[in-house]
Backbone as ProteinMPNN parsed JSONL, in Angstrom:
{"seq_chain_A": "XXXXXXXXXXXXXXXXXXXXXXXXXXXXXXXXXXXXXXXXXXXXXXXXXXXXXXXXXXXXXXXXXXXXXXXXXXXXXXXXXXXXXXXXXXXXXXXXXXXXXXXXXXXXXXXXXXXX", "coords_chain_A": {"N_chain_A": [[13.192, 1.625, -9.96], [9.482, 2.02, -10.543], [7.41, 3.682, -8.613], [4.451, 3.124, -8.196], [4.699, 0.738, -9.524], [6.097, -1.315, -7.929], [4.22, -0.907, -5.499], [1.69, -2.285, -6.504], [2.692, -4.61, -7.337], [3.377, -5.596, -4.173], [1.155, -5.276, -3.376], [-0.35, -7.53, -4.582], [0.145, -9.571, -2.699], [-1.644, -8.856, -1.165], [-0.257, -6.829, 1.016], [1.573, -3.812, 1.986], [4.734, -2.342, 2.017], [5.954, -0.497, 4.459], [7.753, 2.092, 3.729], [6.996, 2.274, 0.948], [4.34, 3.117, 1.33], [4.448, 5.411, 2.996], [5.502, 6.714, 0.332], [3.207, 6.547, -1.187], [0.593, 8.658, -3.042], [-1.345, 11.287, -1.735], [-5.008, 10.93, -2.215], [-7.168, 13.489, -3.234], [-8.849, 15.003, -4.376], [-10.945, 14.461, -6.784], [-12.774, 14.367, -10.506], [-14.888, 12.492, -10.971], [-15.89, 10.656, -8.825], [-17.284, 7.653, -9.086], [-15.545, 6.288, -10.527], [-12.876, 5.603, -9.133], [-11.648, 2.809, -7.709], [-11.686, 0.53, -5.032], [-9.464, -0.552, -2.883], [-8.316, -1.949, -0.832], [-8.428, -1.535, 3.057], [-6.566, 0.202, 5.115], [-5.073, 0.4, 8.229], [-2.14, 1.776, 9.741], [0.046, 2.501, 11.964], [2.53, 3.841, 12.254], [6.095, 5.228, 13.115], [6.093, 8.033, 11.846], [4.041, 8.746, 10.75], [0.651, 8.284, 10.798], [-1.834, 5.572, 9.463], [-4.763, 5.802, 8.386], [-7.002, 4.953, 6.743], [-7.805, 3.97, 3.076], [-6.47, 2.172, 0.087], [-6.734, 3.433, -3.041], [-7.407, 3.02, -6.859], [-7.256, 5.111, -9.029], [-7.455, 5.322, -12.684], [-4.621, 4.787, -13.589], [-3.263, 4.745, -11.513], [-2.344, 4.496, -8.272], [-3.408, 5.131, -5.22], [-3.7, 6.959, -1.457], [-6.547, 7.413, 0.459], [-7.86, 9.079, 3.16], [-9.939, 8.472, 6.243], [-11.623, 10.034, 7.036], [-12.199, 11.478, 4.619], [-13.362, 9.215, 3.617], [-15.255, 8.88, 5.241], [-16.286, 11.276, 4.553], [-17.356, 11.102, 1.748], [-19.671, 9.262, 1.749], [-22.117, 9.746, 1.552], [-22.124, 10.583, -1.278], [-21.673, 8.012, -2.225], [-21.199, 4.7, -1.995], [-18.923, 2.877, -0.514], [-17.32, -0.02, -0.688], [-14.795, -1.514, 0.897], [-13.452, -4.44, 0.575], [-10.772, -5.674, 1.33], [-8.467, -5.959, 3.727], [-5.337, -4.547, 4.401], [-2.053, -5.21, 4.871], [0.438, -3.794, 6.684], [4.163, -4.062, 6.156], [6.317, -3.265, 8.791], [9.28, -1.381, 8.303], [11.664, -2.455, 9.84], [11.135, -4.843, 9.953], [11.123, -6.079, 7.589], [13.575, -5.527, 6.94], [14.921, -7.309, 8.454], [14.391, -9.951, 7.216], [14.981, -9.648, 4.768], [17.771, -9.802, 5.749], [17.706, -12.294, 6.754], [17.427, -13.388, 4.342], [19.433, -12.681, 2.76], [21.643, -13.93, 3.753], [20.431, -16.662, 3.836], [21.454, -17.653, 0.722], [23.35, -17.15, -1.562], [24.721, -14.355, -2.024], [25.38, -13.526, -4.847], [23.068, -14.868, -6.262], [20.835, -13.392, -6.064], [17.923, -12.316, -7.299], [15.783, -11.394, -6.985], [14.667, -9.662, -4.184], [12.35, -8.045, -3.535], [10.105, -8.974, -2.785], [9.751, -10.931, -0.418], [8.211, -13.791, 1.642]], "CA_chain_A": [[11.933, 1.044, -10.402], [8.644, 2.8, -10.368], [6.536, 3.15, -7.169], [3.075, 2.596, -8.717], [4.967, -0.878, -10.212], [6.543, -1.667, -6.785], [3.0, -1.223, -4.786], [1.108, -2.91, -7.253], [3.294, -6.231, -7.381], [2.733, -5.974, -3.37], [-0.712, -5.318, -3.011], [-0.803, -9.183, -4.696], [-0.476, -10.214, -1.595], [-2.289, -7.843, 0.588], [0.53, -6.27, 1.76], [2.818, -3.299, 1.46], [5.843, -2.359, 2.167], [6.175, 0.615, 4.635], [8.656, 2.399, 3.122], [6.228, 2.739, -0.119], [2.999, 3.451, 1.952], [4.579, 6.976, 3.18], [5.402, 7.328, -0.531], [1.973, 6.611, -2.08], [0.436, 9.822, -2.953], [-2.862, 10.958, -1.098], [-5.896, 11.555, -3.367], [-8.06, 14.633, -2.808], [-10.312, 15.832, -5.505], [-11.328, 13.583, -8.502], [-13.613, 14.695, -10.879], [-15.912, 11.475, -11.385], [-15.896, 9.853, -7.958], [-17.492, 6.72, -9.134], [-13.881, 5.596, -11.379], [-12.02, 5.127, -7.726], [-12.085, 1.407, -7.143], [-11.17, 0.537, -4.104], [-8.366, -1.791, -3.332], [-8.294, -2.399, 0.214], [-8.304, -0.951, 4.235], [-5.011, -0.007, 5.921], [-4.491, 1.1, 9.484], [-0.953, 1.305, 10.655], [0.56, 3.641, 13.272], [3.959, 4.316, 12.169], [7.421, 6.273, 13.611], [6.652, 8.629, 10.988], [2.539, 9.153, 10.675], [-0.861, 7.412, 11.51], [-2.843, 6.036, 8.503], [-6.297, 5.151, 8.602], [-7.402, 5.114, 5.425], [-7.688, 2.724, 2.056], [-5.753, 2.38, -1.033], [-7.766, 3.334, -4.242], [-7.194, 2.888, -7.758], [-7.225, 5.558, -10.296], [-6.427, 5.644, -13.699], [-3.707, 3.575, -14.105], [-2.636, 5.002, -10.275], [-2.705, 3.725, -6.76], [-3.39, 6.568, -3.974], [-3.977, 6.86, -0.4], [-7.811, 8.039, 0.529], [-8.043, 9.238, 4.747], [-11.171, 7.686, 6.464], [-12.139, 11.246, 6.785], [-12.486, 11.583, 3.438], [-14.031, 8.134, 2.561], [-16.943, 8.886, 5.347], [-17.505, 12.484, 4.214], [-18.003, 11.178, 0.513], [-20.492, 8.159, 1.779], [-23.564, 10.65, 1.116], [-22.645, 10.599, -2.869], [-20.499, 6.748, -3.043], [-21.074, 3.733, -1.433], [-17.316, 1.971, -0.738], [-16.513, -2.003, -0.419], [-13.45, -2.132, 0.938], [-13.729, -5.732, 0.845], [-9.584, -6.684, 2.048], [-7.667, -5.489, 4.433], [-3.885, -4.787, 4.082], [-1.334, -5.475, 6.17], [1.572, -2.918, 6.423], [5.053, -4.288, 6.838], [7.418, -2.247, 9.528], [10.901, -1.526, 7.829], [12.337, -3.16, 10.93], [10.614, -6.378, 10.166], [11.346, -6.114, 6.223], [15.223, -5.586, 6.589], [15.693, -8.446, 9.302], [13.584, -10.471, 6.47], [16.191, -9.414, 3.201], [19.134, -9.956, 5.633], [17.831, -13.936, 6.344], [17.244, -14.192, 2.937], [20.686, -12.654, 1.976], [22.383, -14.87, 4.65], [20.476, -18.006, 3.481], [21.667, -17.666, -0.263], [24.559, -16.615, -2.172], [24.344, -12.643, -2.424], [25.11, -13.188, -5.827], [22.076, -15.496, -7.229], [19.815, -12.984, -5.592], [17.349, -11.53, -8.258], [14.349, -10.249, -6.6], [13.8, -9.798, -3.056], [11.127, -7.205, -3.519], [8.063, -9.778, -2.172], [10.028, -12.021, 0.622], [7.407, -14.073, 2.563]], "C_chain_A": [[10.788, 1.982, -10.018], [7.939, 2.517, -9.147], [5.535, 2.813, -7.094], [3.484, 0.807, -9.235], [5.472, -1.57, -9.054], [4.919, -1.909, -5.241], [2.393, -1.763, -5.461], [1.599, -4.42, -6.862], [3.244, -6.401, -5.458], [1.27, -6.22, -2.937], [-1.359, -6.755, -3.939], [-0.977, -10.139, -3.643], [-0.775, -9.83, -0.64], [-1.685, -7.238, 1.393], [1.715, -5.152, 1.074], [3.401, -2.687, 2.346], [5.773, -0.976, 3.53], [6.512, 1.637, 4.251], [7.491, 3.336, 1.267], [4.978, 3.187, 0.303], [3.367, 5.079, 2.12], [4.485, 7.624, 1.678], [4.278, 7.732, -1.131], [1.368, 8.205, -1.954], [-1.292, 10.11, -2.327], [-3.66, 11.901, -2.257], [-6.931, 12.651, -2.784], [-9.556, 14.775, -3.096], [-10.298, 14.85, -6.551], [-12.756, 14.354, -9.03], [-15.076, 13.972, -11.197], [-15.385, 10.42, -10.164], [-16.244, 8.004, -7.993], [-16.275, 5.683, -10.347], [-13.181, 5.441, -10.251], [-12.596, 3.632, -7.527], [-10.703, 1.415, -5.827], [-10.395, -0.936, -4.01], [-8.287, -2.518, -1.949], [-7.842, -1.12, 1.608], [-7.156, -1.23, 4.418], [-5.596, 0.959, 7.758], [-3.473, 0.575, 10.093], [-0.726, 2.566, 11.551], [1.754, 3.204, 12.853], [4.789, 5.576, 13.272], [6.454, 7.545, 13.218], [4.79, 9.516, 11.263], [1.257, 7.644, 11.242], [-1.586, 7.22, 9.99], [-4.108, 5.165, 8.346], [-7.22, 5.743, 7.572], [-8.076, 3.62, 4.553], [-6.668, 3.216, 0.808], [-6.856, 2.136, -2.267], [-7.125, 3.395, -5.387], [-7.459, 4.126, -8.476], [-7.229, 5.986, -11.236], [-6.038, 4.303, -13.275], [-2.789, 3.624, -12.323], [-2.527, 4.196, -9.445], [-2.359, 4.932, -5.904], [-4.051, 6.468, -2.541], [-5.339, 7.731, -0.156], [-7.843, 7.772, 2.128], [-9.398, 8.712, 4.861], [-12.078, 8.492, 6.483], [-12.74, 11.528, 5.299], [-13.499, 10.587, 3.01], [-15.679, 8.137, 3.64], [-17.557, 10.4, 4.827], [-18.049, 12.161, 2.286], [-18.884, 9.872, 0.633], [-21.839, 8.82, 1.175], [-24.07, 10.277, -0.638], [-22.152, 8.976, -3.284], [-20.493, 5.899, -1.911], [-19.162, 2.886, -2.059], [-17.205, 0.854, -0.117], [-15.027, -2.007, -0.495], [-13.58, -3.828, 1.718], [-11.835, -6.976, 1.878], [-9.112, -5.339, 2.79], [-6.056, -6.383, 4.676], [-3.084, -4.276, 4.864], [-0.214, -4.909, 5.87], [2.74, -3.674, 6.746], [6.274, -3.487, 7.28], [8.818, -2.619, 8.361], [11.987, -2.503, 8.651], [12.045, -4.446, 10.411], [10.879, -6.762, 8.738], [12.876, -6.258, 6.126], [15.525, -6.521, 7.533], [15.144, -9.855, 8.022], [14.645, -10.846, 4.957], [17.306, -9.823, 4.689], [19.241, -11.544, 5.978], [17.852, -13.776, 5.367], [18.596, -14.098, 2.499], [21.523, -13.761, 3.003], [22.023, -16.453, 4.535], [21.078, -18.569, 1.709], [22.948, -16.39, -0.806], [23.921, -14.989, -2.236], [24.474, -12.608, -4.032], [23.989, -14.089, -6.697], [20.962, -14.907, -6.12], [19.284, -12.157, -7.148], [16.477, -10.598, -8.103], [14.217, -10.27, -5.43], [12.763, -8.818, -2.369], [9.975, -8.069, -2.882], [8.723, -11.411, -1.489], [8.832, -12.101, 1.504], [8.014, -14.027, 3.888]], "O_chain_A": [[11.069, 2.796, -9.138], [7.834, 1.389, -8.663], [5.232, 2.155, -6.099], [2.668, -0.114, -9.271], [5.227, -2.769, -9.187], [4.78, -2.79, -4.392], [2.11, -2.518, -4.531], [0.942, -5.216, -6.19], [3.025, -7.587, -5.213], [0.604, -7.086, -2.369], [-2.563, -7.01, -3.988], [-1.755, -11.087, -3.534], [-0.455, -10.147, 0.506], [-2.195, -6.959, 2.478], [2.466, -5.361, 0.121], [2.857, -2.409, 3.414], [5.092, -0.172, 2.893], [5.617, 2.481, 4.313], [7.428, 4.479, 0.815], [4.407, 3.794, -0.604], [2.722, 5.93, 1.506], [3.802, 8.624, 1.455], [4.114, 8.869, -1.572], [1.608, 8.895, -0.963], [-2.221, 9.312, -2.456], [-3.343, 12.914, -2.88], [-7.444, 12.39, -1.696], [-10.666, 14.725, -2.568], [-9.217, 14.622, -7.094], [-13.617, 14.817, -8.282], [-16.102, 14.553, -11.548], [-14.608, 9.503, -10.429], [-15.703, 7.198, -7.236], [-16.444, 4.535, -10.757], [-12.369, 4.622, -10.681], [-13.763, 3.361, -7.246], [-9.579, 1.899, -5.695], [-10.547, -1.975, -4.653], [-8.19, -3.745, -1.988], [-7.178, -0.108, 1.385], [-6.576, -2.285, 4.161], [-6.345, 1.896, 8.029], [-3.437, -0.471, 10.74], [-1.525, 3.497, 11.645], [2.034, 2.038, 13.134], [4.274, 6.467, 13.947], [5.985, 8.151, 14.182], [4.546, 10.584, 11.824], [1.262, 6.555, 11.817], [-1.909, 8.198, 9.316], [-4.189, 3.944, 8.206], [-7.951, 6.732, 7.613], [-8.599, 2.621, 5.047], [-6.217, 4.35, 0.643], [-7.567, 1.153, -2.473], [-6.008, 3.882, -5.212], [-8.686, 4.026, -8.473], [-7.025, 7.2, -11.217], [-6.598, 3.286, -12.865], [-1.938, 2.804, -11.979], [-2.602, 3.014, -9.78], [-1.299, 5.557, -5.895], [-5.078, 5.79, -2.527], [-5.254, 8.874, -0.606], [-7.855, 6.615, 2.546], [-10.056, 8.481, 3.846], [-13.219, 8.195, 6.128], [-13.933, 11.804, 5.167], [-14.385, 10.887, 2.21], [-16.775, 7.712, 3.277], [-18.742, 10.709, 4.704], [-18.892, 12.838, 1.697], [-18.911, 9.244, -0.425], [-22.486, 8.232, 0.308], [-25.135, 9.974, -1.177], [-22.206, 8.637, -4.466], [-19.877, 6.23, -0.898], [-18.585, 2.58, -3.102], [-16.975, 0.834, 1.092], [-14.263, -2.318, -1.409], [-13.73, -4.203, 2.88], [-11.714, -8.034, 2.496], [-9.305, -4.149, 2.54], [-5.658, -7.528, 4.894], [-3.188, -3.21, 5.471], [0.348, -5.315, 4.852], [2.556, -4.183, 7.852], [7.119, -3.074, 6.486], [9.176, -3.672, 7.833], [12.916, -3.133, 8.146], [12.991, -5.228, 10.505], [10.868, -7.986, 8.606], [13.383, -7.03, 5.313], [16.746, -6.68, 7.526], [15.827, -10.867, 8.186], [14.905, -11.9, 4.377], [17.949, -10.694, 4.104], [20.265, -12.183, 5.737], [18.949, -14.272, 5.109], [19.116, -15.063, 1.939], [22.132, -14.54, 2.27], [22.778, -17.356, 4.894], [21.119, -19.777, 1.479], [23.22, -15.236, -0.475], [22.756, -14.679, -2.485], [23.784, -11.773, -4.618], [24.086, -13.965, -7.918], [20.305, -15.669, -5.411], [20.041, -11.563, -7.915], [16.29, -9.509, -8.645], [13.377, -11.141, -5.202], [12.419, -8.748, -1.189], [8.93, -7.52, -2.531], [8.408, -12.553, -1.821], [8.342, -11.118, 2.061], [7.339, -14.283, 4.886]]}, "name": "protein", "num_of_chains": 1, "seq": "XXXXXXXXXXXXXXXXXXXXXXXXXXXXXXXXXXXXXXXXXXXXXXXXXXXXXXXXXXXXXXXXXXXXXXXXXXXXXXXXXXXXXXXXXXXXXXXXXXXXXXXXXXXXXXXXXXXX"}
């Protein structure tokens, strides 16, 4: 499945996945700063990296923007990151799928992409 269609259907409920957070790609340079909508604040501290950032929109994208970045472009772009999104550890995601697979048949599982 795609990873822009996999963070998307989380970021419905304010939350994504670990696992897809390392993937998301980080945005740099845009040519028309004011087309970035902003989607929401993250800070997690991972194994892996540290990210203290937001997730911005765009295009049709979803990309990771450092905090570095979002105060050195305050001068030309006021940003409302109005939610803040809540990372979930892999640890805490696969004990999560293996209740779910342990409360229900393994085979009338369809989706457990967005277990509460």
């Amino acid at each position: 499945m795609d990873l822009q269609k996999l963070v998307t259907d989380g970021l419905e409920h304010n939350r994504i996945r670990e696992l897809y957070l390392y993937k998301v790609p980080m945005i740099k340079n845009v040519e028309d700063w004011t087309k970035v909508q902003e989607l929401g604040k993250i800070y997690f501290k991972g194994k892996h990296a540290t990210f203290n950032g937001g997730l911005v929109k765009y295009g049709n994208n979803i990309y990771f923007i450092s905090d570095t970045l979002i105060v050195s472009l305050t001068k030309y772009r006021k940003w409302k990151f109005s939610k803040e999104i809540q990372v979930v550890p892999e640890e805490e995601w696969k004990k999560k799928v293996t209740e779910f697979q342990a409360k229900y048949h393994r085979g009338n599982i369809k989706d457990v992409k967005h277990i509460k």
